[in-house]
N, C-alpha and C positions, 0 to 999 in steps of 0.2 A: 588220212584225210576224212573218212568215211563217218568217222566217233565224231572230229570236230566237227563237220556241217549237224551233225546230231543236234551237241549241247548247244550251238549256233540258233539252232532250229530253237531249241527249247527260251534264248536269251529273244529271238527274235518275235516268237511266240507270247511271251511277257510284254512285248514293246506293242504288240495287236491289242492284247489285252486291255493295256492302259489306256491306246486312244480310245479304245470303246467305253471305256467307264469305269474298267474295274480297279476299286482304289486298290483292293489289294497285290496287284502286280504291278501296279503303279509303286506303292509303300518299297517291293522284293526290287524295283528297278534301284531306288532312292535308298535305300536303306540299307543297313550293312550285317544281312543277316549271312552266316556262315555257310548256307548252302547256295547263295546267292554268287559267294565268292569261289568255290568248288566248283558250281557252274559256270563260273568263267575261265575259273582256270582252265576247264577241260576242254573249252569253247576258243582257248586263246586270247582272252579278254582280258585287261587291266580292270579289274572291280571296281577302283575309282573312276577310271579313267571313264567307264558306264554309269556310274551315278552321275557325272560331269554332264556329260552329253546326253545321255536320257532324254532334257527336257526338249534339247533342240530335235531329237528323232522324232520323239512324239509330236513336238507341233507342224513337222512334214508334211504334204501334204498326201502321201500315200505312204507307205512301208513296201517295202521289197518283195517279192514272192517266197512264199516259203524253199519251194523246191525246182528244182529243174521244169518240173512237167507243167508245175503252173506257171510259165513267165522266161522266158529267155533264157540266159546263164542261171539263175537263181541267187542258190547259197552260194557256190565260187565266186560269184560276185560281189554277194554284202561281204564275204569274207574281205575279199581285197580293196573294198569301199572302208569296211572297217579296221582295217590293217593302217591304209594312208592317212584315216581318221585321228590315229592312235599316233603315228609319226609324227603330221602336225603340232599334234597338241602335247608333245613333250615336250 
């Protein structure tokens, strides 16, 4: 579980990025470059399935804590926010 909240971390990390402005993790959210998709694979992510939804996480009005220490459950949580996410929308 440990590796997954990692690359989670690093997908979750990309989604801060974008609301703040940066086009380019914005583009890595949207776009279908090959480490984009490695990073979700190792994340538990459907690649598409993140490009899909991207725009509605970003327009949220907060993003989730990175880790435990900053915010309640954390990652265990968007994990399983992002899990139910994933079930719906197949």
């Amino acid at each position: 579980m440990a590796e997954r909240e990692l690359w989670l971390s690093v997908v979750l990390g990309a989604l801060r990025d974008a609301r703040g402005g940066d086009r380019a993790a914005r583009a890595w959210l949207l776009g279908g470059s090959p480490d984009r998709a490695m990073v979700c694979a190792l994340a538990g992510i459907e690649p598409d399935w993140l490009a899909r939804a991207a725009p509605e996480l970003l327009a949220r009005g907060r993003l989730p804590a990175g880790s435990a220490d900053e915010a309640g459950a954390g990652l265990p949580a968007l994990l399983a926010r992002l899990a139910a996410l994933q079930r719906l929308a197949a």
